[in-house]
C-alpha positions in Angstrom: 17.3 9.0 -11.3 19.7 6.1 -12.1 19.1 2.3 -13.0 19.8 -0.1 -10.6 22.6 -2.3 -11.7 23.0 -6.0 -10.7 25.4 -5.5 -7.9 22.2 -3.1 -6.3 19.8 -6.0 -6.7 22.4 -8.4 -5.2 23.1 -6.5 -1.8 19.4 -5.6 -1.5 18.5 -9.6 -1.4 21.4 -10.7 0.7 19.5 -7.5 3.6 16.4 -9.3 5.0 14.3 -7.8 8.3 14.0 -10.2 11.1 11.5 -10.4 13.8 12.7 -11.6 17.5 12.7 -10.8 20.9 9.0 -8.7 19.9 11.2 -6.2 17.8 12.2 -5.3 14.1 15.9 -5.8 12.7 17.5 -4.9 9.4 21.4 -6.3 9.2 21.3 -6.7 12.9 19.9 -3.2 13.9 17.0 -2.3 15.8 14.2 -0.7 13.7 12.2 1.3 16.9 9.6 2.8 15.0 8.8 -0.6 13.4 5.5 -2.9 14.4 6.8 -6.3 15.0 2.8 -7.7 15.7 2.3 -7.3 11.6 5.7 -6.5 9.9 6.6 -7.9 6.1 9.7 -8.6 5.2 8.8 -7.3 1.4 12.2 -8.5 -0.1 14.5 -5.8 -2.1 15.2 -4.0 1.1 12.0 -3.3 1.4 9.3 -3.8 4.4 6.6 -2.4 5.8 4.0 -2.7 8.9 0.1 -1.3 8.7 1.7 2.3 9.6 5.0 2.6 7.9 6.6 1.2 4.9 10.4 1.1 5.1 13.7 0.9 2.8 16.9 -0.6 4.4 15.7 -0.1 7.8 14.5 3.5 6.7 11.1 5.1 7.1 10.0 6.0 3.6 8.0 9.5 3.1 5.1 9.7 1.2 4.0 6.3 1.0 0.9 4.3 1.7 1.2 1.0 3.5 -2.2 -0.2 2.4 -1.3 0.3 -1.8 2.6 -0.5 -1.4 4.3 -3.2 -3.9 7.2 -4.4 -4.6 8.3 -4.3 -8.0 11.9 -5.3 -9.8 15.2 -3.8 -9.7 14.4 -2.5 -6.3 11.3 -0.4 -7.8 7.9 -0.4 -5.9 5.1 1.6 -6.1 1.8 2.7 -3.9 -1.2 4.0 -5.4 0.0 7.5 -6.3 4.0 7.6 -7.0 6.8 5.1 -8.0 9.9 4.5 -5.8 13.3 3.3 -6.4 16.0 2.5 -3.8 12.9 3.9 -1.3 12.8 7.3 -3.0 10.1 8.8 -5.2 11.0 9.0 -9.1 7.4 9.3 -10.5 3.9 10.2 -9.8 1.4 8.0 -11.4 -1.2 10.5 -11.0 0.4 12.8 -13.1 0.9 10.0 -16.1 -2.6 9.3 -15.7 -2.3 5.5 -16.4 -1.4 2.6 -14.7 2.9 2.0 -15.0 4.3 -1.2 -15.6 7.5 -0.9 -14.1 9.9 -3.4 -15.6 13.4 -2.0 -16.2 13.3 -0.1 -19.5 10.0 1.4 -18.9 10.8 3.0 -15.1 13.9 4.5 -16.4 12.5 6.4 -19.1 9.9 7.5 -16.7 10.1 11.5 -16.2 10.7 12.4 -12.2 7.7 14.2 -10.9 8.3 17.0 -8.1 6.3 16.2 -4.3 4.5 19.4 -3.8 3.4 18.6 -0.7 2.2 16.1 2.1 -1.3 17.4 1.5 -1.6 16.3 -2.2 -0.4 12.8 -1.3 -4.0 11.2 -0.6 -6.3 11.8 -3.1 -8.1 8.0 -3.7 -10.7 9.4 -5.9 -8.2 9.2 -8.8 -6.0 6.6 -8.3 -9.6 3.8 -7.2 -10.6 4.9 -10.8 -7.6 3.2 -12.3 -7.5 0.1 -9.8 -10.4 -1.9 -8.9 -10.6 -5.5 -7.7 -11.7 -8.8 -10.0 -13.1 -12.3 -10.0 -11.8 -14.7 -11.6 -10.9 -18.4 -11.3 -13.0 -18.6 -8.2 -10.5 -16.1 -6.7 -10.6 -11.8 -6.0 -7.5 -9.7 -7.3 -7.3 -6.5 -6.7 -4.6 -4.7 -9.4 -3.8 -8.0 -10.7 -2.8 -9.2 -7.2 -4.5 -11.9 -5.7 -6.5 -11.4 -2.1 -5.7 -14.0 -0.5 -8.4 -13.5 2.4 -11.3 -12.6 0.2 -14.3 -14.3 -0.3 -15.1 -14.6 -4.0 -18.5 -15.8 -3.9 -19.8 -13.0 -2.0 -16.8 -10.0 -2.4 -18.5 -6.8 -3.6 -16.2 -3.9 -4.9 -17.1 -0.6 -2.8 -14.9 1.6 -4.8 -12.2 4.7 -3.9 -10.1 1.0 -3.3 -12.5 -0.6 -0.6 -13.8 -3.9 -1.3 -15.6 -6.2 1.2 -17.1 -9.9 1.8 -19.1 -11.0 4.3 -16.6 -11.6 6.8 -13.6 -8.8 6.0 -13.2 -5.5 4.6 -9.8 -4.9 2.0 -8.5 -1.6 1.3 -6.3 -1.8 -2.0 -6.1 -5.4 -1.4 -4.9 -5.8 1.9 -7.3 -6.7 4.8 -8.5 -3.9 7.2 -8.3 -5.4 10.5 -10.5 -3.2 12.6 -13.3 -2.6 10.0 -16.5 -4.6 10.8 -18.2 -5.9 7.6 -21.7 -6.5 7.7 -21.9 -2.1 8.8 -18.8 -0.6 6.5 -19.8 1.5 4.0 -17.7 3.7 1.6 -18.0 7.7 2.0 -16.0 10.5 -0.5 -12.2 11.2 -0.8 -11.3 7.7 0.4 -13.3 8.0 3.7 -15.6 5.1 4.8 -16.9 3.9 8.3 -18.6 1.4 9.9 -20.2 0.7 13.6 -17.3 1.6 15.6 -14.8 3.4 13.5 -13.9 6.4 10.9 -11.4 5.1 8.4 -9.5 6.8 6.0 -7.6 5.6 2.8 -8.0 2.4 4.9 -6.5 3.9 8.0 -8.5 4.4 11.4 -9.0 8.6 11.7 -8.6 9.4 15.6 -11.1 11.6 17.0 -13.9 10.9 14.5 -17.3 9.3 15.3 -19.3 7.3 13.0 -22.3 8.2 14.5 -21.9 12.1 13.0 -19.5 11.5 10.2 -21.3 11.7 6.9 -18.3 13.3 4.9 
């Protein structure tokens, strides 16, 4: 792991994403794999649609789109590991606490080894750490404020669901298939409502709720 300097942070801001023509471009290339219908340009180099999050035009590995944020000195972070330049150089998991990732704190940060795909999801431990608020008339979720969320009558479902009467959130960002008044939160970041299985926020394929008790 290295620390960015401030040439990195200069060529990252001067690279923006750009939505025409129904596609995704990073300094004028087509992104295919990239949603156009809900892409953010995230700044850094950074962006990210509800299925991918991406680095310089790049599909980042072993990232969640729901929990991803954008730090400083091109640092970002999801629920479980810590990124830099859109590569992993921590698990959060594994420090068991919640990082604040300015500069002099992510680079004494150890790097933690990816075992696998299969240990990247586990919401049970990283919704016990982040949990949304009320305050000031307004719902944060990890000190970020939700900007669609109905304080007066958000409730906090846990495993980082959270719902009012008219949306449901996952780790702060809306859910846009998930139908309120029936959602409810299962184990290992599962949850489902009238129509749909979701998990860690996601839609699973070939699920039905009507079976699905997890």
């Amino acid at each position: 792991m290295y620390c960015s300097s401030g040439t990195d942070r200069v060529s990252t801001r001067m690279l923006s994403y750009e939505m025409r023509n129904f596609k995704v471009y990073f300094a004028g290339q087509h992104i295919p794999d990239a949603r156009w219908s809900d892409f953010i340009d995230l700044g850094q180099g950074y962006g990210k649609d509800s299925n991918h999050v991406f680095f310089m035009g790049q599909i980042m590995e072993n990232v969640n789109p729901f929990s991803f944020q954008v730090m400083d000195n091109s640092y970002a972070k999801d629920h479980q590991y810590v990124f830099q330049h859109g590569r992993i150089v921590a698990n959060l998991q594994s420090q068991n606490t919640q990082v604040s990732l300015n500069r002099s704190e992510a680079c004494a940060m150890p790097i933690q080894p990816v075992t696998s795909m299969n240990s990247m999801y586990t919401p049970d431990v990283a919704s016990n750490m982040l949990s949304y608020e009320i305050k000031d008339f307004k719902v944060f979720f990890n000190t970020q404020y939700v900007t669609d969320a109905r304080w007066i009558d958000f409730t906090d479902l846990g495993q980082g669901y959270g719902k009012d009467s008219r949306h449901v959130f996952y780790m702060g960002q809306l859910m846009q298939n998930a139908h309120s008044f029936s959602f409810e939160v299962l184990k290992k970041g599962y949850a489902k409502d009238k129509n749909f299985v979701f998990h860690n926020g996601r839609i699973a394929e070939g699920l039905s709720p009507i079976a699905f008790n997890n």
